[in-house]
C-alpha positions as a Markdown table, in Angstrom:
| # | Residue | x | y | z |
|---|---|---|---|---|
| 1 | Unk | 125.6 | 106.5 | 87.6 |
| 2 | Unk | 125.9 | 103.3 | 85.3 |
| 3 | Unk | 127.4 | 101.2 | 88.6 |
| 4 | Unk | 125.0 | 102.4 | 91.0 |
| 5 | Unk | 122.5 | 101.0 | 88.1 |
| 6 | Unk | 124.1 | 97.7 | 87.8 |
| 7 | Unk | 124.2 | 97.8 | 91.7 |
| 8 | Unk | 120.6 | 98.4 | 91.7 |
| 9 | Unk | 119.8 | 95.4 | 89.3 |
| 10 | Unk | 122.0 | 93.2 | 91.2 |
| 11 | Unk | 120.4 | 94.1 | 94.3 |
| 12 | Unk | 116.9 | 93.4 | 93.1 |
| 13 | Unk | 117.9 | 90.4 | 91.4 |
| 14 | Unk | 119.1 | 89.0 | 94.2 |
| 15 | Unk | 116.0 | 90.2 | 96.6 |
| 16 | Unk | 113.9 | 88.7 | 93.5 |
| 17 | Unk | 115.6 | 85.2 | 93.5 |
| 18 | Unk | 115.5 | 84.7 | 97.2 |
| 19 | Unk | 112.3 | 85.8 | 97.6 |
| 20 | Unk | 111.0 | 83.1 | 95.2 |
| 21 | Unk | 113.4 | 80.3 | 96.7 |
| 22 | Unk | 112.1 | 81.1 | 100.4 |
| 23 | Unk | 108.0 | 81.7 | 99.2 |
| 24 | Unk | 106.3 | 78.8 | 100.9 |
| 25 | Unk | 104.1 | 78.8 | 97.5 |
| 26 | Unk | 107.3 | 77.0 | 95.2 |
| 27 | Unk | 106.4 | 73.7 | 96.8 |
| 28 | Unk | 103.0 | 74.3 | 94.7 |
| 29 | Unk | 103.0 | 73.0 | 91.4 |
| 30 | Unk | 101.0 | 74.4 | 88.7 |
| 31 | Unk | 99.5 | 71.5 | 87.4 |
| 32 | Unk | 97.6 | 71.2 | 90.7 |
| 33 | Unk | 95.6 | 73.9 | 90.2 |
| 34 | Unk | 95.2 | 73.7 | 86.4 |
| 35 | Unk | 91.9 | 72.2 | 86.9 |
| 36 | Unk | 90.3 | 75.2 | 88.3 |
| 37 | Unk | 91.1 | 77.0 | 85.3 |
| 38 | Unk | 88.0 | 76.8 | 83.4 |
| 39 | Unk | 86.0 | 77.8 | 86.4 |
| 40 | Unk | 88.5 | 81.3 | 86.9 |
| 41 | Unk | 88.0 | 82.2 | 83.3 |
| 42 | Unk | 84.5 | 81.7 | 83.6 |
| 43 | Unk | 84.4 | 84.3 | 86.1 |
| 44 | Unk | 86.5 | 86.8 | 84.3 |
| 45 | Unk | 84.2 | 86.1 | 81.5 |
| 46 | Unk | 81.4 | 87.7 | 83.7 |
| 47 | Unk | 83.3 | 90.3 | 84.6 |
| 48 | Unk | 83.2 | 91.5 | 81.3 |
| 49 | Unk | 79.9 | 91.4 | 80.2 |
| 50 | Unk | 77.7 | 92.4 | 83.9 |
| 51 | Unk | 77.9 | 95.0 | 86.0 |
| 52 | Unk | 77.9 | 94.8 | 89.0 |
| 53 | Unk | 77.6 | 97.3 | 92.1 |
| 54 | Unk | 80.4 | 99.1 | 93.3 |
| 55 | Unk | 79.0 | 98.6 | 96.9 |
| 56 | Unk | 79.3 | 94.5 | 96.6 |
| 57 | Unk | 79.8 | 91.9 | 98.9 |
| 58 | Unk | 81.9 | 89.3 | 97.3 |
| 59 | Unk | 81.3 | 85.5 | 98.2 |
| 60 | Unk | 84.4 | 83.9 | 97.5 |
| 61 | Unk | 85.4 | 80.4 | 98.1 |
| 62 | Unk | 84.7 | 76.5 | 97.4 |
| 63 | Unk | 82.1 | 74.2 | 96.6 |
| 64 | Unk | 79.7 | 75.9 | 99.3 |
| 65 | Unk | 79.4 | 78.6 | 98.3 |
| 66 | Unk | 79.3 | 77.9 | 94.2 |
| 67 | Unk | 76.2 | 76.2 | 95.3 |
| 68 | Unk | 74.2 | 78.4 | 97.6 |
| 69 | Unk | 71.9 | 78.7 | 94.7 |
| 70 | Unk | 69.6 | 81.2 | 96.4 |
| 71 | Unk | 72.4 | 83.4 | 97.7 |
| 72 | Unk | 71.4 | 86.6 | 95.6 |
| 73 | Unk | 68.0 | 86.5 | 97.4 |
| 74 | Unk | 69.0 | 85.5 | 101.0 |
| 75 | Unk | 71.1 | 88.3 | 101.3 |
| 76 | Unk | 68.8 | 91.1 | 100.2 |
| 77 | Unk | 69.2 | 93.7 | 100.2 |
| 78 | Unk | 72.9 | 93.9 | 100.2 |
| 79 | Unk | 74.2 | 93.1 | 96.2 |
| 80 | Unk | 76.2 | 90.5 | 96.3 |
| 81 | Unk | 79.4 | 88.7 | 93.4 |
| 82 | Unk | 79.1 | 85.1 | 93.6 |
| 83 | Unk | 82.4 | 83.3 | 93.0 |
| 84 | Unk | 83.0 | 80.0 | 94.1 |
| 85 | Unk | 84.2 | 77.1 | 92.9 |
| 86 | Unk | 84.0 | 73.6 | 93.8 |
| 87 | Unk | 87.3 | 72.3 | 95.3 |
| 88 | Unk | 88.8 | 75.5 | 96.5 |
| 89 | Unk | 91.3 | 75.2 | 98.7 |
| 90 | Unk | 93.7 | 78.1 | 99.9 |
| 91 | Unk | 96.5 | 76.5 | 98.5 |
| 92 | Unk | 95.3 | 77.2 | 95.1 |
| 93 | Unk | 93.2 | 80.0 | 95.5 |
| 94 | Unk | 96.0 | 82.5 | 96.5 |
| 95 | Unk | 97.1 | 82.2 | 93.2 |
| 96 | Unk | 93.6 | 83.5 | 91.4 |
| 97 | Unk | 92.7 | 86.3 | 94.4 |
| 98 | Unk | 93.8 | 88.8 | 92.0 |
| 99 | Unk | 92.1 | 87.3 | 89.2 |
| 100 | Unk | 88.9 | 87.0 | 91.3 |
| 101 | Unk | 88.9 | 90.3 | 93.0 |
| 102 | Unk | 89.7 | 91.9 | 89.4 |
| 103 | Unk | 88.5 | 95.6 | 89.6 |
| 104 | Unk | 85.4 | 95.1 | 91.5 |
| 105 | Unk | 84.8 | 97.8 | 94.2 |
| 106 | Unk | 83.5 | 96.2 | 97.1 |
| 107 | Unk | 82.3 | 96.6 | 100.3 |
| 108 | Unk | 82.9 | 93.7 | 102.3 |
| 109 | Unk | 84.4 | 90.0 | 101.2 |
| 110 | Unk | 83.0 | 87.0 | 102.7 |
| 111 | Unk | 85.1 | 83.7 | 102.5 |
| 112 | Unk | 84.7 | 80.0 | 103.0 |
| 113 | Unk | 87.4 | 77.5 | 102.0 |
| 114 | Unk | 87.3 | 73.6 | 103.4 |
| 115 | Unk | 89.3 | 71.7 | 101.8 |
| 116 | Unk | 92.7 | 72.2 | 102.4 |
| 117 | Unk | 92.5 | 69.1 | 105.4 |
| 118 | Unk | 90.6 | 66.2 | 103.6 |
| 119 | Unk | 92.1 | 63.4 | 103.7 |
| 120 | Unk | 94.5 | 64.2 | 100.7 |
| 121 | Unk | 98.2 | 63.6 | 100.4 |
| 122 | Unk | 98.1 | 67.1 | 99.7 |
| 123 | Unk | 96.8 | 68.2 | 102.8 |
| 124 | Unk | 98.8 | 71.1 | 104.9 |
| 125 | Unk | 99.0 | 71.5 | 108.1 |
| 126 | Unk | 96.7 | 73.5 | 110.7 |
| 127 | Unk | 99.3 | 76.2 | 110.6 |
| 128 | Unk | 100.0 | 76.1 | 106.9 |
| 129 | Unk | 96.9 | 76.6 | 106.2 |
| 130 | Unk | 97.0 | 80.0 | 108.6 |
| 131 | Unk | 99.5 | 80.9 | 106.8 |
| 132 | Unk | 98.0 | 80.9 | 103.3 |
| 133 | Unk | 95.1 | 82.5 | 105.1 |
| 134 | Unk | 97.4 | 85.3 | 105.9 |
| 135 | Unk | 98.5 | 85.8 | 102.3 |
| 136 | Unk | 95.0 | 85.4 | 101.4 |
| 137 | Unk | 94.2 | 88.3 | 103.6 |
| 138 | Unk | 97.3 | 90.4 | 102.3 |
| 139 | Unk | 96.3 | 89.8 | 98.7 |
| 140 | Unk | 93.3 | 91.7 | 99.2 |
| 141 | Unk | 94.2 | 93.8 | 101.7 |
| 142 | Unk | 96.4 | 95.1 | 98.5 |
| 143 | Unk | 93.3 | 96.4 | 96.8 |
| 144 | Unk | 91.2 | 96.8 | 99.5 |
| 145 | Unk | 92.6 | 98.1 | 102.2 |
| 146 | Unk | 90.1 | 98.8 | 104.6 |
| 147 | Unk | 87.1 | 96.8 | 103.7 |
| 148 | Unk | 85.7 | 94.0 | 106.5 |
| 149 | Unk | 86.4 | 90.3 | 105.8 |
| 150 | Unk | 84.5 | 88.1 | 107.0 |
| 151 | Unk | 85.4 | 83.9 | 107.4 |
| 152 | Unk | 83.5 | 81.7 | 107.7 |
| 153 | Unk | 84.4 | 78.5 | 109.8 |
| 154 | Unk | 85.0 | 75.0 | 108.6 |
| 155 | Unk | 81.6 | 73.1 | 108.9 |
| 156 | Unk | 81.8 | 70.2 | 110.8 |
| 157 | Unk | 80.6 | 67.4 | 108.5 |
| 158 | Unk | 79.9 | 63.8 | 108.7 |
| 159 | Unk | 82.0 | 62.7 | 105.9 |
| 160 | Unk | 85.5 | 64.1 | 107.2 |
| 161 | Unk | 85.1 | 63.5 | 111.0 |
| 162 | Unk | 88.0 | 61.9 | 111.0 |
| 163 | Unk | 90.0 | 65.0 | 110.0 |
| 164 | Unk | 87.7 | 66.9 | 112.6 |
| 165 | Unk | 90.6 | 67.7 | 114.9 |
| 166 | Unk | 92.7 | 68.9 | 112.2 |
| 167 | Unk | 90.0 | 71.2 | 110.5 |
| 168 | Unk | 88.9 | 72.6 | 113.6 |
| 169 | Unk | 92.9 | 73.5 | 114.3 |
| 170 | Unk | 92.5 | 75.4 | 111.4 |
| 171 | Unk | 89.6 | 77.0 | 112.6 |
| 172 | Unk | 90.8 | 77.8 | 115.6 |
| 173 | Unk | 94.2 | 79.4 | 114.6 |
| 174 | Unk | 92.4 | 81.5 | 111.7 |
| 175 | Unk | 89.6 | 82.3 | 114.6 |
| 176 | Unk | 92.7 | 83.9 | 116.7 |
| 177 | Unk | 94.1 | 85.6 | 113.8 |
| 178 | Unk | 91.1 | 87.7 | 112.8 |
| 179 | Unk | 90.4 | 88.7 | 116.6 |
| 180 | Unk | 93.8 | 90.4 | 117.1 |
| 181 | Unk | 93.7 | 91.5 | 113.5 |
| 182 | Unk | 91.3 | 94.8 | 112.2 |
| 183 | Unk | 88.8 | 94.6 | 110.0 |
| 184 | Unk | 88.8 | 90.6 | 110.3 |
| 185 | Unk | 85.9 | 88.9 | 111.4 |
| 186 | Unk | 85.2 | 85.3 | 111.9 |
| 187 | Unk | 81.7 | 83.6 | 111.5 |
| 188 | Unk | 82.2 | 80.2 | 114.1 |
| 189 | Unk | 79.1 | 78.3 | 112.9 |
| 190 | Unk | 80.4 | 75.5 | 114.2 |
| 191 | Unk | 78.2 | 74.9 | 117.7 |
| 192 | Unk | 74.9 | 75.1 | 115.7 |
| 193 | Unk | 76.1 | 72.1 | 113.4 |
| 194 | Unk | 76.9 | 70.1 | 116.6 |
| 195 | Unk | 73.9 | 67.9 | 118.0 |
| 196 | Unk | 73.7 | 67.5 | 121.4 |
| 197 | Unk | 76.2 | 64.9 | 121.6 |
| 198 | Unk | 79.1 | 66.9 | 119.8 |
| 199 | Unk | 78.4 | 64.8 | 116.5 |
| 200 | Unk | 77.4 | 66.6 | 112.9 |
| 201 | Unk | 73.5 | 66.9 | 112.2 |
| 202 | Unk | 73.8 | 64.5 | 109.3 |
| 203 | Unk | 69.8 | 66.0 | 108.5 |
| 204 | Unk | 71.1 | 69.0 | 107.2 |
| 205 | Unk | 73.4 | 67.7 | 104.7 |
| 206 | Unk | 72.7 | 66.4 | 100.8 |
| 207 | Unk | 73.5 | 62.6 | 101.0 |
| 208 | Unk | 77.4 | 62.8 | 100.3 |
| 209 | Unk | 77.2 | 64.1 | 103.8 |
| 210 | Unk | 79.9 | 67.2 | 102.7 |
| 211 | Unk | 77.3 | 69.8 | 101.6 |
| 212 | Unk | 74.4 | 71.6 | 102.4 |
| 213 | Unk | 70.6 | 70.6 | 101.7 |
| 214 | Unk | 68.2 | 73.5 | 101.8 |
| 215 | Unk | 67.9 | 73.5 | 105.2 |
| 216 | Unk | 71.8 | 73.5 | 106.0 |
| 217 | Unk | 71.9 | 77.1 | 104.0 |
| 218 | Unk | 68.8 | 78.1 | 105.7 |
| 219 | Unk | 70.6 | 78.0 | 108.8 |
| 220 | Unk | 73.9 | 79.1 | 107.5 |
| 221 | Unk | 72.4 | 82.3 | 105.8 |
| 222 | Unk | 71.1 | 83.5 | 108.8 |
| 223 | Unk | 74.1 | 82.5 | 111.0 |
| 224 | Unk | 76.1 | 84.9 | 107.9 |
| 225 | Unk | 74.2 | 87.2 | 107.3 |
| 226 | Unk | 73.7 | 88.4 | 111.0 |
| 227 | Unk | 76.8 | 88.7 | 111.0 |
| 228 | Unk | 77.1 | 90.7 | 107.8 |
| 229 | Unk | 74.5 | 93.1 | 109.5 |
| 230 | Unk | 76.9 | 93.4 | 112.7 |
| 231 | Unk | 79.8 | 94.3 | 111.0 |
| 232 | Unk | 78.2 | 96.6 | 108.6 |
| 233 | Unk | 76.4 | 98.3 | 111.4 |
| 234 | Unk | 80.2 | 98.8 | 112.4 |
| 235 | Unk | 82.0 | 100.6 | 109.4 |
């Protein structure tokens, strides 16, 4: 009995250890994502003083969707958990999922994450960015195993179309992945942000040319929640 247990220790030792040495996540230092500490707290700190409905959608992701300050309204009358914040990349935010999903029950999760191709040294590449979708996926797929998740596509913007054959990549691979894959949807807003001559609509962006103006969400909140409507018409 005592070798089989010192077997057993060995055994998941070992499985431990290699698992950490072959994670694609060791090449991602903690001090890169100590910045968005404040922001994670904050929203544990909510978490413990509102409640919220156990039927939810939760918004999760970067900069645009921290600011979609009319978000509660526009998606009446579904209840929704705001949580984004600015910077968000995937590369960063698997390692809060938990954090952020906490012990909300939810109905659906809605995600939008741009950053991960912008021009940074830092930047993956198209498919390691799928791949940290994937565990993105899998991390909430652990508590929620049945639930709809919805992604939302990249935005083509003015101020990284240089990076726009990159970011669509990324679109396009995660667009792939949730059609083959149940109970993952993708939201390809991308055609209605396209003039007629394939460039960004620089009119519906604030002047950094990155995020929304009022009428970018207006458009995006009806492009989403259509969507939301489909799918919920679905399950």
């Amino acid at each position: 009995m005592f070798k089989n247990s010192i077997f057993s220790f060995c055994f998941l030792f070992c499985t431990t250890v290699l698992f950490i040495s072959c994670s694609p996540l060791k090449k991602y230092d903690a001090k890169d994502r100590a910045w968005a500490m404040p922001e994670i707290e904050a929203f544990e700190k909510l978490d413990a003083s509102k409640d919220y409905s156990d039927d939810a959608i939760l918004f999760i992701g970067s900069s645009s969707i921290r600011l979609w300050k009319t978000l509660e309204e526009d998606m009446e009358p579904f209840n929704v958990i705001q949580r984004g914040y600015g910077g968000a990349h995937f590369r960063d935010m698997v390692f809060f999922t938990e954090r952020i999903l906490a012990d909300h029950k939810l109905s659906m999760v809605v995600c939008f994450v741009a950053n991960d191709i912008s021009g940074s040294s830092r930047d993956g590449t198209p498919k390691e960015v799928l791949g940290l979708f994937k565990l993105f996926v899998k991390q909430v797929r652990e508590k929620h195993p049945t639930i709809p998740i919805l992604q939302i596509a990249v935005t083509p913007t003015k101020s990284r179309w240089k990076l726009w054959d990159k970011i669509n990549q990324v679109n396009e691979l995660i667009k792939a992945y949730c059609e083959k894959t149940e109970n993952l949807y993708f939201i390809d807003t991308v055609p209605t942000y396209l003039d007629a001559d394939g460039q960004p609509k620089p009119e519906w962006f604030v002047s950094d040319q990155l995020h929304l103006n009022t009428k970018g969400y207006e458009v995006w909140n009806g492009l989403i929640k259509s969507e939301i409507e489909r799918v919920k018409a679905l399950n």
